[in-house]
VEXDREN-2710 file (C-alpha; in Angstrom, 1 decimal):
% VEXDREN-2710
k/r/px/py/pz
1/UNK/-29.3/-7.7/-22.9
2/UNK/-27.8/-9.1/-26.2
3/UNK/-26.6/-6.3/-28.7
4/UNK/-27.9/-7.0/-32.0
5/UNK/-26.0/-8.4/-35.0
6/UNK/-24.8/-6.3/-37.5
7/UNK/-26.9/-8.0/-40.2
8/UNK/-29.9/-6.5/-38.0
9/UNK/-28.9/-3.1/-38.8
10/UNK/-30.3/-2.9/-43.1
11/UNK/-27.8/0.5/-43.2
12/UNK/-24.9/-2.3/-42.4
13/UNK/-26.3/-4.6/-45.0
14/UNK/-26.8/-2.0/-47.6
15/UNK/-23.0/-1.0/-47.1
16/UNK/-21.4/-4.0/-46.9
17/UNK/-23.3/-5.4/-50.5
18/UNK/-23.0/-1.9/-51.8
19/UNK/-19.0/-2.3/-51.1
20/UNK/-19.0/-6.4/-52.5
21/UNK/-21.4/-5.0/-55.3
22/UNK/-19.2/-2.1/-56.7
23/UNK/-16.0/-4.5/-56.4
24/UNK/-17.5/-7.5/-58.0
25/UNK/-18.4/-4.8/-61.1
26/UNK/-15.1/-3.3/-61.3
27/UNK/-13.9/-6.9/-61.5
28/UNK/-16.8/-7.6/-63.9
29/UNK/-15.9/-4.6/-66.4
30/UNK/-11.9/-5.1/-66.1
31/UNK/-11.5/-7.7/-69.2
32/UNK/-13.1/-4.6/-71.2
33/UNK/-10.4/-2.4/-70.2
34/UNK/-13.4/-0.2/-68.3
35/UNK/-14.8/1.3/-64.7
36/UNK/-18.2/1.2/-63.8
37/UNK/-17.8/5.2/-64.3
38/UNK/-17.2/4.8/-68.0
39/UNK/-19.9/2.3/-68.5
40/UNK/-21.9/4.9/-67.1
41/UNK/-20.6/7.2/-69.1
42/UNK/-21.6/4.7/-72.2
43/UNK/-24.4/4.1/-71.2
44/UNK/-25.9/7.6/-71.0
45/UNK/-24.9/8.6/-73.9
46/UNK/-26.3/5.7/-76.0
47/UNK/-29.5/7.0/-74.3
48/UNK/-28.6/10.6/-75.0
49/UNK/-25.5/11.0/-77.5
50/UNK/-24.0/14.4/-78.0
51/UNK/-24.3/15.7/-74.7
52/UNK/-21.8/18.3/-73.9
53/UNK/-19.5/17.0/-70.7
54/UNK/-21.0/19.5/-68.2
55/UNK/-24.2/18.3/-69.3
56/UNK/-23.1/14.6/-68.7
57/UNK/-21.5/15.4/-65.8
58/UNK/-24.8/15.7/-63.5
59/UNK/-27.0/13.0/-63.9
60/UNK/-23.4/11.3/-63.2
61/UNK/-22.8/12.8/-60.3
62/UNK/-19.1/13.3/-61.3
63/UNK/-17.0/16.5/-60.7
64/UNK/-16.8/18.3/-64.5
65/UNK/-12.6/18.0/-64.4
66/UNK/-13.4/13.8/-63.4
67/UNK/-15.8/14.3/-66.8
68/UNK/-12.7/15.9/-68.7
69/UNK/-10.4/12.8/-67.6
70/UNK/-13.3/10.4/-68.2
71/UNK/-14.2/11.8/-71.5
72/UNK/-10.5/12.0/-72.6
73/UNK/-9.6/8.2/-72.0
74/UNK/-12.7/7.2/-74.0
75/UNK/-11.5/9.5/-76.9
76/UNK/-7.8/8.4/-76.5
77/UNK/-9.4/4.6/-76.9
78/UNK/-11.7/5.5/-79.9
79/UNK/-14.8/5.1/-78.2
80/UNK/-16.7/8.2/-78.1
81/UNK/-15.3/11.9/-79.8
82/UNK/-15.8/15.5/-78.7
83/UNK/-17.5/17.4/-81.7
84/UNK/-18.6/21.4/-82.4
85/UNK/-21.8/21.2/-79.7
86/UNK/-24.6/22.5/-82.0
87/UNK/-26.3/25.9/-79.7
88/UNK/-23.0/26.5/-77.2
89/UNK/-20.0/27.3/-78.6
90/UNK/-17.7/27.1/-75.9
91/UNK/-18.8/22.8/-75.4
92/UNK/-18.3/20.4/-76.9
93/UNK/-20.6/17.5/-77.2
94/UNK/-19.6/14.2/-77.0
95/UNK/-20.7/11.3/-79.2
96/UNK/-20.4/7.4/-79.0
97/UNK/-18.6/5.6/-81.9
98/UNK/-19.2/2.1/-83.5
99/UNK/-16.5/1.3/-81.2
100/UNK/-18.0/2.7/-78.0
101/UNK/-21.2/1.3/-78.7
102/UNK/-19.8/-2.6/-79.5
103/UNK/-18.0/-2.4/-75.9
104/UNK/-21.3/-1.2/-74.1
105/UNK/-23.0/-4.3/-75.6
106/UNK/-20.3/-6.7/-74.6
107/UNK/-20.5/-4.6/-71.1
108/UNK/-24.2/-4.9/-71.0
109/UNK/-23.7/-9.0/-71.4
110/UNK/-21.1/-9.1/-68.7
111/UNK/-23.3/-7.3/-66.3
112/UNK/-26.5/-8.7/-67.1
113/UNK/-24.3/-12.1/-65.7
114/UNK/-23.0/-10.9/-62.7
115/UNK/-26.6/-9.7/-62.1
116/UNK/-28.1/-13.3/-62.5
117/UNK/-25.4/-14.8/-60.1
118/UNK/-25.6/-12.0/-57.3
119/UNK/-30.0/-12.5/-57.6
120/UNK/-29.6/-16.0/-58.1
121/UNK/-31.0/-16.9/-54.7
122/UNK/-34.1/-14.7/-55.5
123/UNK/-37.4/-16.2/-57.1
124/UNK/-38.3/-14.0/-60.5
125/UNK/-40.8/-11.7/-58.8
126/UNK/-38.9/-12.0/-55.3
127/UNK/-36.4/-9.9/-57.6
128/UNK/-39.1/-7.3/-58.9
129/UNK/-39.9/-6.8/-55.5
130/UNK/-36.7/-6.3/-54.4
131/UNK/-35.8/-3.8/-57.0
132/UNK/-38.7/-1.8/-56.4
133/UNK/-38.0/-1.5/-52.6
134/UNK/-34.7/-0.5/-53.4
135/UNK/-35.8/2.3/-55.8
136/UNK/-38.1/3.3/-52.9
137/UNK/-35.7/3.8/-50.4
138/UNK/-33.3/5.2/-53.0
139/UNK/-35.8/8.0/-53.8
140/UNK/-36.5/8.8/-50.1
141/UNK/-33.0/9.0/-49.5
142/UNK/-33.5/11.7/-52.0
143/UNK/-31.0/10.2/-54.0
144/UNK/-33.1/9.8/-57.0
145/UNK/-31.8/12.0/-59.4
146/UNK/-28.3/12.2/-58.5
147/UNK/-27.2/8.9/-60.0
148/UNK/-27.7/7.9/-63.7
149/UNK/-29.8/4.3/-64.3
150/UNK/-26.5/2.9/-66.0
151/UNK/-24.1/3.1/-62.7
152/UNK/-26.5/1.0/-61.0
153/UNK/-28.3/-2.1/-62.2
154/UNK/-31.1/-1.9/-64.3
155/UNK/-34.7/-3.1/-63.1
156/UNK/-35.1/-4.6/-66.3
157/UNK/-31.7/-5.6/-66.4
158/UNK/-32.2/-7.8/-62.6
159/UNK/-35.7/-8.8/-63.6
160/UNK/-34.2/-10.7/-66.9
161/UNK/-31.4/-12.0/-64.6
162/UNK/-34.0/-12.9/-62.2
163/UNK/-36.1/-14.2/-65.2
164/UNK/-33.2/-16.2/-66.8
165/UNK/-32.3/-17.9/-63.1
166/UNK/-35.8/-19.5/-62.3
167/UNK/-36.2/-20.9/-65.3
END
């Protein structure tokens, strides 16, 4: 009886692109001076600036002193600030500057890149297909709503880079 390859098991593929996927995007983000945690970070607040840090800190799934740190580098770089939060006097939310938002365009590019050359070997729909059956077993996982769009890819995000790599 042979014993099966690793590569036969999809919870050892899953961790061992998960582990080249999260390095390849810290390496991706470094020129920028950023994590993956504060492109997150970015990028929910461009969808929903002047969120208090508590607030951000769930749909992160980071610990609310990680937030403070996170939130405090940010500041320190002139990328987001920490204002009066409107209905709660003891937050304070915390909104994206000019700054902020230039660096999560120039983030966005750089991803969207890495994204093309990671799909590259994927056919335009192969990669809608693929990102669907992701989200699918992400969901029964029940991981769904523990992990903001913006720390993973974007579907629209790998179907462009899928898009852009047929062509």
């Amino acid at each position: 009886m042979s014993t099966p390859s690793l590569f036969d098991h999809p919870a050892c593929v899953m961790t061992h692109l998960s582990a080249h996927v999260q390095e390849q995007l810290v390496d991706v983000l470094a020129p920028l001076g950023i994590h993956p945690r504060q492109f997150g970070l970015l990028d929910l607040l461009i969808e929903k600036d002047g969120l208090s840090q508590h607030q951000l800190a769930g749909p992160l799934n980071v610990h609310r002193n990680v937030m403070v740190g996170l939130v405090d580098e940010l500041e320190r770089r002139g990328l987001v600030e920490r204002r009066r939060h409107p209905t709660d006097r003891r937050a304070h939310a915390v909104h994206v500057l000019p700054a902020g938002r230039e660096l999560h365009t120039e983030a966005e590019s750089l991803i969207s890149g890495f994204e093309t050359r990671l799909l590259g070997g994927l056919e335009a729909e192969e990669a809608r297909t693929f990102v669907t059956l992701l989200k699918r077993v992400f969901a029964h996982a029940g991981l769904a709503g523990d992990l903001h769009p913006g720390l993973l890819t974007s579907e629209a995000a790998l179907t462009e880079a899928a898009l852009t790599e047929s062509r």
